[in-house]
C-alpha positions in Angstrom: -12.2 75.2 -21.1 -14.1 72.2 -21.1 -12.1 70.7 -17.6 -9.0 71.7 -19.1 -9.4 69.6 -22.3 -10.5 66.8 -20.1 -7.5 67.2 -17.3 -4.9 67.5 -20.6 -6.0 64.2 -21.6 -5.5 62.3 -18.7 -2.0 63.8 -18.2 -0.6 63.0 -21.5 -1.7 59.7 -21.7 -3.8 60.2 -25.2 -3.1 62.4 -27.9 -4.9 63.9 -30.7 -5.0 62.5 -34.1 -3.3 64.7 -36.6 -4.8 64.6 -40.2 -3.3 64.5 -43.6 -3.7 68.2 -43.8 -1.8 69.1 -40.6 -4.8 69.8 -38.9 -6.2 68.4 -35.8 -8.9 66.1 -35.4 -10.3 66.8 -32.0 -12.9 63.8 -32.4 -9.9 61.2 -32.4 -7.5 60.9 -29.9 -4.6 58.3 -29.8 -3.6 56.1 -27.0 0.5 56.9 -26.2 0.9 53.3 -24.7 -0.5 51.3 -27.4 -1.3 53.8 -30.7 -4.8 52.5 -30.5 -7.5 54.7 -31.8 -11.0 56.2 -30.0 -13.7 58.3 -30.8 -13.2 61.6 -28.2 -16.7 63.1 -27.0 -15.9 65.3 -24.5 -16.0 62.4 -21.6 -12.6 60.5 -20.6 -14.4 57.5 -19.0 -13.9 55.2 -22.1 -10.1 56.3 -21.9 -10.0 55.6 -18.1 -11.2 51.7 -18.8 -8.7 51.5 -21.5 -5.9 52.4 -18.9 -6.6 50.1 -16.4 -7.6 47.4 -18.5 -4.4 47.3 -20.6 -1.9 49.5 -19.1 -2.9 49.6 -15.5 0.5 49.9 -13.5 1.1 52.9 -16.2 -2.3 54.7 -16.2 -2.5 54.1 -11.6 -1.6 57.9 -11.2 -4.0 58.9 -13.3 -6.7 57.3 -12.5 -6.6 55.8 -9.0 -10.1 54.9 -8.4 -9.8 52.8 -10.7 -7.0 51.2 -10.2 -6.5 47.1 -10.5 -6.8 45.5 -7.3 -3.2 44.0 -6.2 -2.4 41.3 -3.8 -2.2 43.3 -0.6 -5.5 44.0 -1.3 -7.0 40.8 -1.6 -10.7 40.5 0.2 -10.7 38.1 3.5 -11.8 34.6 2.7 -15.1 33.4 2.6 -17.1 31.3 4.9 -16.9 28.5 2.0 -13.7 28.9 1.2 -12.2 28.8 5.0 -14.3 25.8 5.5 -13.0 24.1 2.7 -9.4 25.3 3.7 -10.1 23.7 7.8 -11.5 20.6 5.9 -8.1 19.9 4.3 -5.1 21.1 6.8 -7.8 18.2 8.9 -7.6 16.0 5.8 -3.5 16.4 5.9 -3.1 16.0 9.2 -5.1 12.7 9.7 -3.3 11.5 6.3 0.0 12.5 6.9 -0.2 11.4 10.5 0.7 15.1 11.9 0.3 16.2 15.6 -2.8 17.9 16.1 -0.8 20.7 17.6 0.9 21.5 14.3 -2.1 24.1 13.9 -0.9 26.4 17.0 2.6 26.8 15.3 3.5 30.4 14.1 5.3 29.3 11.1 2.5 27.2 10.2 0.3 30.4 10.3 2.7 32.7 8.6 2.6 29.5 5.7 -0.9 29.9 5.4 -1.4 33.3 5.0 1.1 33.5 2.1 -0.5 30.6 0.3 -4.2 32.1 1.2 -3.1 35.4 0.5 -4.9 36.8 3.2 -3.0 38.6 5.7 -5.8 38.6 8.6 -6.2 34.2 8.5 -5.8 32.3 11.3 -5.4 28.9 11.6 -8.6 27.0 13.1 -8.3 25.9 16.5 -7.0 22.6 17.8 -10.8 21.4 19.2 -12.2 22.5 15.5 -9.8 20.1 13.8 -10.6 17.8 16.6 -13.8 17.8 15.7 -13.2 17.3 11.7 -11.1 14.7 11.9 -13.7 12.5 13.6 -16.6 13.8 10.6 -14.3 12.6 8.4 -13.6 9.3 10.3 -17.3 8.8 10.3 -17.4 9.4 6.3 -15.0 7.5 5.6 -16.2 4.6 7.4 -19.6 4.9 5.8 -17.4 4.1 2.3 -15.9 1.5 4.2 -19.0 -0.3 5.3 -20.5 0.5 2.1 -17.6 -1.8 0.2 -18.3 -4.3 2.8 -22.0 -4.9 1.8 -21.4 -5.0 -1.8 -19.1 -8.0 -0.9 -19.7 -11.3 -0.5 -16.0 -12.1 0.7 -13.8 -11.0 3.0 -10.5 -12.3 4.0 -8.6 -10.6 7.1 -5.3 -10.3 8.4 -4.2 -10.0 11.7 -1.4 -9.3 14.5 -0.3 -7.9 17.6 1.4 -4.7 18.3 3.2 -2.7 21.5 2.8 0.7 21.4 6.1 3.0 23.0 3.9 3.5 25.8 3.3 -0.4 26.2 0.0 -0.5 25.6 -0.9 -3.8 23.3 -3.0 -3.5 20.3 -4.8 -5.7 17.7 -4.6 -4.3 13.9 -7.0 -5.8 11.6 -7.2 -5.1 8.0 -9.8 -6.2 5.6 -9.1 -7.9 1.6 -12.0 -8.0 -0.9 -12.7 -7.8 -4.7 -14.7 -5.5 -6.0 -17.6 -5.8 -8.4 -15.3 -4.6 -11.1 -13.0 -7.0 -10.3 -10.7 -4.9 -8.6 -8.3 -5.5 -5.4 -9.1 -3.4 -2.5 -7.1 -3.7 0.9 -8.0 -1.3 3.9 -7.7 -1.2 7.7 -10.8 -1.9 10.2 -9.6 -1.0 12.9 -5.8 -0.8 15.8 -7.8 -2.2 18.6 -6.5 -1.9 22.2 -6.3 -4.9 24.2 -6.0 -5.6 28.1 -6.2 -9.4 28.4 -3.6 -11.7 28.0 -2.7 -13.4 24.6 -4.5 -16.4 25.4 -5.9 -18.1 21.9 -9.6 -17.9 23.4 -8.7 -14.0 24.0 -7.4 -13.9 20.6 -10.6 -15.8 18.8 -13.0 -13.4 20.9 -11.0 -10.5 19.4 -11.1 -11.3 15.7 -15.2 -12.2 16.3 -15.7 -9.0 17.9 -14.0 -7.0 15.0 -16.0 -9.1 12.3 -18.9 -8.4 14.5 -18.6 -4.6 14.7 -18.1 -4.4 10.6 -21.4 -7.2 10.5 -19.2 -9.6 8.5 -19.6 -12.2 10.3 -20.7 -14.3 7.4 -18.3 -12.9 4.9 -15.1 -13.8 6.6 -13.7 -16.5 4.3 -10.2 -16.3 5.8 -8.0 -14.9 8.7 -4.4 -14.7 8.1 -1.8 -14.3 11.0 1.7 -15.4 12.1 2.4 -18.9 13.2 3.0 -18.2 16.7 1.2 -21.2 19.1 -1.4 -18.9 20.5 -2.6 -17.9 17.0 -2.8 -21.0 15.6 -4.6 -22.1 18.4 -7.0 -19.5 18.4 -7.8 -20.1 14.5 -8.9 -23.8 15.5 -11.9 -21.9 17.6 -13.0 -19.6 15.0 -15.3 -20.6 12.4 -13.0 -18.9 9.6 -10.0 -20.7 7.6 -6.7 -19.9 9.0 -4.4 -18.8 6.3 -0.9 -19.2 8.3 1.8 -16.0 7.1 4.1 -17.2 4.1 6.6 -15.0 4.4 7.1 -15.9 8.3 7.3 -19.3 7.3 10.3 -18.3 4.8 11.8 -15.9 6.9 12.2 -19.1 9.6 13.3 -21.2 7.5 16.3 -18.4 6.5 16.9 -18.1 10.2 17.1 -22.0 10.4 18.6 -22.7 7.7 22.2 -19.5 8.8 22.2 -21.2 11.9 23.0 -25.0 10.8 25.4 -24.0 8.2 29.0 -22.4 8.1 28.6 -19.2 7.8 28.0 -18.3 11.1 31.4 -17.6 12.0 31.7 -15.7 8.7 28.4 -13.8 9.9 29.7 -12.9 13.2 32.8 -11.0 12.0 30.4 -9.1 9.3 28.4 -7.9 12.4 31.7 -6.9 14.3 33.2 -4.9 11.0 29.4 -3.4 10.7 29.3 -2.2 14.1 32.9 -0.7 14.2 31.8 2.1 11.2 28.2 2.2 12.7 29.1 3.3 16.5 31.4 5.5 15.6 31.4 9.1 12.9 35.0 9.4 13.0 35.2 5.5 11.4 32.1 6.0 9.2 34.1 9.7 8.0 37.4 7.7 7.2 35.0 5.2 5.3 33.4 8.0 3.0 36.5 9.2 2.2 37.9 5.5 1.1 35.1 5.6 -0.9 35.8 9.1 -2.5 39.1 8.2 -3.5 38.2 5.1 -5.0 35.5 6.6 -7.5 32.7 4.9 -5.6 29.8 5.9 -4.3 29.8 7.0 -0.6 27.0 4.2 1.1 26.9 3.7 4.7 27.2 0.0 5.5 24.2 -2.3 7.1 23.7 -3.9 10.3 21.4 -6.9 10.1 18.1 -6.9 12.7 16.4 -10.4 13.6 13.5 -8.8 13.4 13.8 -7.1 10.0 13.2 -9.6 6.6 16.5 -9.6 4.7 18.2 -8.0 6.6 21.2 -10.1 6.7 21.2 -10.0 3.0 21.7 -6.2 2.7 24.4 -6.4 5.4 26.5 -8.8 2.8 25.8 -6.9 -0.2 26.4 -3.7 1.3 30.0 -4.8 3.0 30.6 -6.5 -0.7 30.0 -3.6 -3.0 32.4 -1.8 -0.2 35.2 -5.0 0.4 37.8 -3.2 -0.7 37.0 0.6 0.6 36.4 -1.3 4.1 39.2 -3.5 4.2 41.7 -0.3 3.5 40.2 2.2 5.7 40.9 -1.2 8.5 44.1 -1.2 7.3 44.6 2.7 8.5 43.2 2.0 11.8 44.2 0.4 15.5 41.4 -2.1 16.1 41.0 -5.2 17.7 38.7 -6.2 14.8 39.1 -10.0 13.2 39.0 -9.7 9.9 37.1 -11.5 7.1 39.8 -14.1 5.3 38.9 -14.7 1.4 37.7 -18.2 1.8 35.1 -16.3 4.1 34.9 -13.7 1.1 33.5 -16.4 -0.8 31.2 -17.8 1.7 29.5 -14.2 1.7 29.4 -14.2 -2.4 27.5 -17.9 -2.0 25.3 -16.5 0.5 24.2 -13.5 -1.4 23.5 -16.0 -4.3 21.6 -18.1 -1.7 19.5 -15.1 -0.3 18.6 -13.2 -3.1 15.7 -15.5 -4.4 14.1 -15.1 -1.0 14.1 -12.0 -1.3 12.5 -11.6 -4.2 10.1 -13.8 -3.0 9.3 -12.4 0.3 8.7 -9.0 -1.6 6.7 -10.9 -3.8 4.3 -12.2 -1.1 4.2 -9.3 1.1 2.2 -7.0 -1.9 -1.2 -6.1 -1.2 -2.1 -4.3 -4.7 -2.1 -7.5 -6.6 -3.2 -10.8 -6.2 -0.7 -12.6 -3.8 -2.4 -16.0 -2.6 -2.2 -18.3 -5.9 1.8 -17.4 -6.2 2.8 -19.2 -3.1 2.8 -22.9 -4.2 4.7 -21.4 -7.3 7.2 -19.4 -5.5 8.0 -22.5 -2.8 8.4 -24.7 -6.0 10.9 -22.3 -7.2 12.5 -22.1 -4.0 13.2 -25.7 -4.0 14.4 -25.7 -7.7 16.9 -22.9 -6.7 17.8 -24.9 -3.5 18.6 -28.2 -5.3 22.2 -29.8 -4.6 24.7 -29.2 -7.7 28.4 -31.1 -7.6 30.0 -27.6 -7.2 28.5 -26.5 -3.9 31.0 -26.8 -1.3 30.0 -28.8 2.6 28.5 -25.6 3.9 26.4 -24.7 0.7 25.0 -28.2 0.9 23.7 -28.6 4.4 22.3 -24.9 4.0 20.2 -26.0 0.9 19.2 -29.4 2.8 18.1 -27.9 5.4 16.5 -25.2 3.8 14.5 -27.5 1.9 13.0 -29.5 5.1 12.2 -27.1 6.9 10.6 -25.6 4.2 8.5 -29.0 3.4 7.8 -29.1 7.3 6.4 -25.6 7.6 4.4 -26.2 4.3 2.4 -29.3 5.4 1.3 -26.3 8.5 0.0 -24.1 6.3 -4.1 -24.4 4.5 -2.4 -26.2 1.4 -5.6 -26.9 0.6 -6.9 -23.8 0.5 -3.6 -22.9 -1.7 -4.3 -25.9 -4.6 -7.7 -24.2 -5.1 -6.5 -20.8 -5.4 -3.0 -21.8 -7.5 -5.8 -23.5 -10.1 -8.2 -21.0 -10.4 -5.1 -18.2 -11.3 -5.4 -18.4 -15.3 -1.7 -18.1 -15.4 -0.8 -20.9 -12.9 -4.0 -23.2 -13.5 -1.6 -26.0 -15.2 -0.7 -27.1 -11.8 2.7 -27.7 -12.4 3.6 -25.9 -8.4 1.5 -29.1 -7.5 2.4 -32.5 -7.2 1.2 -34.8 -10.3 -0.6 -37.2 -8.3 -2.6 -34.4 -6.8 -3.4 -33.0 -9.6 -6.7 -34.3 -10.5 -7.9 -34.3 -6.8 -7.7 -30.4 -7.3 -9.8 -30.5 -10.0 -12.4 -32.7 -8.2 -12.1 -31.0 -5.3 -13.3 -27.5 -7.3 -16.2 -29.9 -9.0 -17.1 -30.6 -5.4 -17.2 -26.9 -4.4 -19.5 -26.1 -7.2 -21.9 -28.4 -7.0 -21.9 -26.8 -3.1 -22.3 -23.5 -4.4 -24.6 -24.7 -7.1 -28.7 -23.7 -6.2 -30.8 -26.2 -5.1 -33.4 -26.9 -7.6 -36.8 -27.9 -6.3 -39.9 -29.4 -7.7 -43.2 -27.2 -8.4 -46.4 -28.3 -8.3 -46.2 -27.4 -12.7 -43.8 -30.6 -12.4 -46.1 -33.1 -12.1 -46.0 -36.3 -10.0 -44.4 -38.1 -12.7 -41.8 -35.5 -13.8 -41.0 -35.3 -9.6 -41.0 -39.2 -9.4 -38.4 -39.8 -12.4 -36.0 -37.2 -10.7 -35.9 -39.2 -7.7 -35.1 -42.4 -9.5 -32.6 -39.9 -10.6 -31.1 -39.1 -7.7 -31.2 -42.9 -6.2 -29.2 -44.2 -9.4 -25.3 -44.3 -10.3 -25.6 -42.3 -13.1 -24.7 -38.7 -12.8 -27.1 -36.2 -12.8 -27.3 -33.4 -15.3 -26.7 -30.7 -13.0 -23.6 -32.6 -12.2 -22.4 -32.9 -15.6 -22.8 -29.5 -16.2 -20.6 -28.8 -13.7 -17.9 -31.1 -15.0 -18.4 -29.5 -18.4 -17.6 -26.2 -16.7 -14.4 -27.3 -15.1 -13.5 -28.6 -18.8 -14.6 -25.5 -20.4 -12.1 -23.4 -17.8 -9.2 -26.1 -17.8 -8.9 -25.9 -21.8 -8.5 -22.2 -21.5 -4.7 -20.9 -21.9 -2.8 -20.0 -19.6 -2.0 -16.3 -19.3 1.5 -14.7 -19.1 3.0 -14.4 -15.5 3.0 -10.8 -16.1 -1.2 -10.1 -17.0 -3.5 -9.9 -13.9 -5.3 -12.7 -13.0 -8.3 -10.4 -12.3 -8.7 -8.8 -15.2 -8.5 -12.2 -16.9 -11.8 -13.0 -15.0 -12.9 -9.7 -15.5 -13.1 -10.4 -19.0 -14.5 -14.2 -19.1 -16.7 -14.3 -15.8 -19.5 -14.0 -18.0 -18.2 -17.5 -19.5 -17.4 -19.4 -16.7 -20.4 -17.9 -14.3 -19.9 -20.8 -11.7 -16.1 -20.3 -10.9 -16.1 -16.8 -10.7 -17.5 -16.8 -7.5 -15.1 -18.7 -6.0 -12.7 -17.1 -7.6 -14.0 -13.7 -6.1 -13.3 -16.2 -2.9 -9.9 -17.5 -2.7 -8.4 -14.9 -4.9 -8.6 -12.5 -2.3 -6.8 -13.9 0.8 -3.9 -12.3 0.7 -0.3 -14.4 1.2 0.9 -12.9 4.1 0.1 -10.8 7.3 2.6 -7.8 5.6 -0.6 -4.9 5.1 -0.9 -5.5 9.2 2.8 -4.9 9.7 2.3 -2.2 7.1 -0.3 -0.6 9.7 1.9 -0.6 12.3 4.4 1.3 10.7 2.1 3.8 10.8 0.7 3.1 14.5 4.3 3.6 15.2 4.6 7.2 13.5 1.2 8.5 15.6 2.0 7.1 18.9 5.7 8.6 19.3 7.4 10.3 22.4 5.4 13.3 22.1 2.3 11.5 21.3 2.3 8.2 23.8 -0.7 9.6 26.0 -2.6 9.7 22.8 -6.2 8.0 23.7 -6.9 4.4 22.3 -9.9 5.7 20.6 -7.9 8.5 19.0 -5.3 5.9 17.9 -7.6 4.0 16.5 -9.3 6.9 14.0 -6.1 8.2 13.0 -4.4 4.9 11.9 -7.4 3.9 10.1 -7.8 7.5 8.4 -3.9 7.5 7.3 -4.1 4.0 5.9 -8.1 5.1 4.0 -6.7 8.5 2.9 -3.4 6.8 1.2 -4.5 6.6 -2.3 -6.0 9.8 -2.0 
């Protein structure tokens, strides 16, 4: 009987459509699921597509040919697809500065399979992400070299690093603005050195890098530290040396603690720091003061010579805890000497004392924004924040005092020259007022100077005509200024009567906006504007140097070093 009515309607999952009458209408049947209607011809294969297409986990027994395919039963992955999977755990790993051997762990392979849903993948092997990172060293660098020729300047930073397996390294990075006006910062290269740092080692170093990126041409500035070998290597190359800003500051800091009175003060801070940090059963007893007093548990702060404010967090951390420390001391047996509130105070001027270097150092040390045209404005802040007031006690005094001269001592070392240019051609500092009103107008004349440089040198065609030719050098032999020359003062007017932005816009989108109106000084704004303040971006790089080349990576090969450190730092915006 026609298959059993069609196998009973697929087992009950349709019905026949009854009609007014009572009778049955054996040309409509009635889905169970879903009371949706269908025309019945004797064939069940529209009925079959209805089950799995809308009731599929209900309609499985009944038709399990064509059932919908589950996740167990996923096809392998494609060629494409597990090339384009190898090309990012590569990607990740040079990024996120992973062991290469990361791909032979089991749990990383039981990761993947779940997130591939495929239970037959395998990781790629350790030479085949070997071999990707290095393609993808070799594109990236092609961007790289790629921003580079667009470029017409190129400032660098620079400085010296010691691996955990003592092997010494030179990080470069490279600071430029774009076409568009934008900032762009990236690594060139963690270079391994073998000679000595002699200054002529150092010069031949810093050549050999521009060299190898064929900038040699471009390099406007090289900033480093203002250790003696440096600075004697800058007075060999044929680039401006752009000493670090916030090493200057950070000596002065240091200079300024150790001629004041509050070293003794300092000294106990360290001692009180180092009882809760050497020991869990003090540091326990410390949380649990906190606790009780409603505050929040924080471990306290020992200050590094090495490390930039440091010795500011140490205060303000043992501050916000004074009185959680000084009852947990109270519980204990120590031999600790204890901070008296006169010394109390000293650590509440101090923090008042530190905090704008902070805040400047931060401010110096950023490489997303333009950093070089702040420095004469944050040093004359400085010295405004440093001046003497009738209510600052003996040891307040001589720190201010001395802060300020060794401050004006480091600043006559530094390419203050190169600084006044910069300061005036920032839209939101051009005023001046970081700059000494007598020097004022030599800026200006200086920039005049620079653009009549820059400016193209126009030379006589034979159209010309010996008279036209012979007027311009009468020209040229008189007092009188020439036009070319008075087009250039025009243009230093034109800029100068322009108002000065707010301290919060970019100065590059400023000039992204009127380049077209002041042509000339664009282009040296494109110049100075990109020298960054400070060698920070370098120390940045070795931060990362220092998370490749660990204890289970110190044989890693220079070369190897090299690609991954550069690849982490490219990849980080990515």
């Amino acid at each position: 009987m026609e298959k059993q009515e069609q196998d009973g309607l697929l087992d009950g999952e349709f019905k026949y459509k009854k009609n007014i009458d009572g009778t049955i209408n054996k040309r409509v049947v009635i889905c169970t699921h879903c009371s949706k209607e269908f025309q019945f011809h004797r064939s069940n294969s529209t009925l079959k597509y209805h089950l799995n297409a809308k009731h599929a986990f209900v309609g499985a027994a009944a038709s399990p040919g064509l059932r919908q395919t589950t996740l167990s039963e996923r096809r392998p992955l494609g060629k494409s697809s597990l090339d384009k999977l190898t090309d990012n755990i590569a990607k990740w790993i040079a990024k996120d500065c992973r062991p290469l051997s990361i791909v032979e762990d089991k749990g990383f392979a039981d990761v993947l399979k779940v997130a591939s849903q495929d239970a037959s993948y395998k990781p790629p092997a350790r030479s085949t992400i070997t071999i990707r990172i290095h393609e993808l060293y070799e594109t990236e660098k092609k961007k790289k070299e790629e921003a580079l020729v667009h470029t017409e300047c190129v400032a660098l930073t620079g400085d010296h690093w010691t691996s955990l397996s003592n092997d010494n390294y030179l990080g470069v990075t490279a600071h430029l603005i774009t076409e568009a006006w934008g900032l762009t910062s990236f690594a060139l290269t963690i270079m391994k050195t073998e000679e000595r740092h002699f200054a002529e080692a150092c010069a031949e170093q810093f050549q050999t890098v521009a060299r190898r990126w064929r900038i040699e041409e471009k390099v406007t500035t090289v900033g480093t530290d203002s250790a003696r070998n440096m600075i004697a290597a800058a007075r060999i190359m044929p680039f401006n040396h752009m000493p670090c800003t916030a090493h200057i500051l950070q000596r002065c800091i240091t200079v300024s603690l150790a001629d004041s009175g509050f070293v003794t003060a300092l000294a106990k801070c360290r001692k009180i720091v180092g009882h809760f940090k050497h020991s869990p059963a003090n540091t326990a007893e410390l949380n649990a003061e906190q606790v009780s007093l409603g505050r929040k548990q924080e471990p306290l702060a020992q200050d590094v010579p090495t490390r930039w404010n440091s010795t500011l967090e140490m205060v303000k951390r043992l501050i916000r805890n004074q009185t959680a420390v000084t009852a947990t001391l109270d519980k204990q047996k120590h031999k600790l000497v204890l901070l008296t509130p006169p010394e109390w105070d000293k650590l509440q001027r101090l923090e008042t004392l530190l905090e704008p270097c902070r805040y400047v150092t931060e401010l110096l040390g950023g490489e997303a924004y333009v950093s070089c045209s702040v420095v004469l404005p944050a040093f004359c802040h400085l010295r405004r924040v440093m001046e003497v007031t009738d209510e600052d006690p003996a040891y307040v005094v001589r720190f201010k005092e001395k802060f300020k001269e060794d401050l004006a001592s480091c600043q006559e070392h530094t390419n203050y020259a190169w600084l006044q240019i910069a300061t005036a051609l920032d839209p939101r500092f051009k005023d001046l007022r970081s700059v000494p009103k007598t020097d004022r107008e030599a800026v200006w004349t200086t920039l005049a100077g620079m653009l009549h440089e820059d400016s193209p040198r126009r030379s006589h065609t034979a159209e010309e005509g010996p008279a036209k030719k012979r007027l311009s050098l009468l020209q040229m032999d008189s007092d009188s200024e020439s036009e070319e020359e008075v087009q250039q003062d025009r243009a230093i007017q034109r800029y100068r009567a322009e108002p000065c932005t707010a301290l919060e816009d970019c100065p590059l989108q400023w000039w992204a906006a009127h380049a077209g109106a002041h042509s000339q000084l664009a282009r040296l704004a494109r110049r100075y504007l990109a020298t960054p303040a400070s060698t920070v971006p370098c120390e940045r790089l070795f931060s990362v140097a220092g998370h490749i080349v660990n204890k289970k990576r110190s044989a890693l090969h220079s070369e190897n070093v090299d690609k991954l450190v550069c690849l982490s730092n490219w990849l980080k915006d990515e």
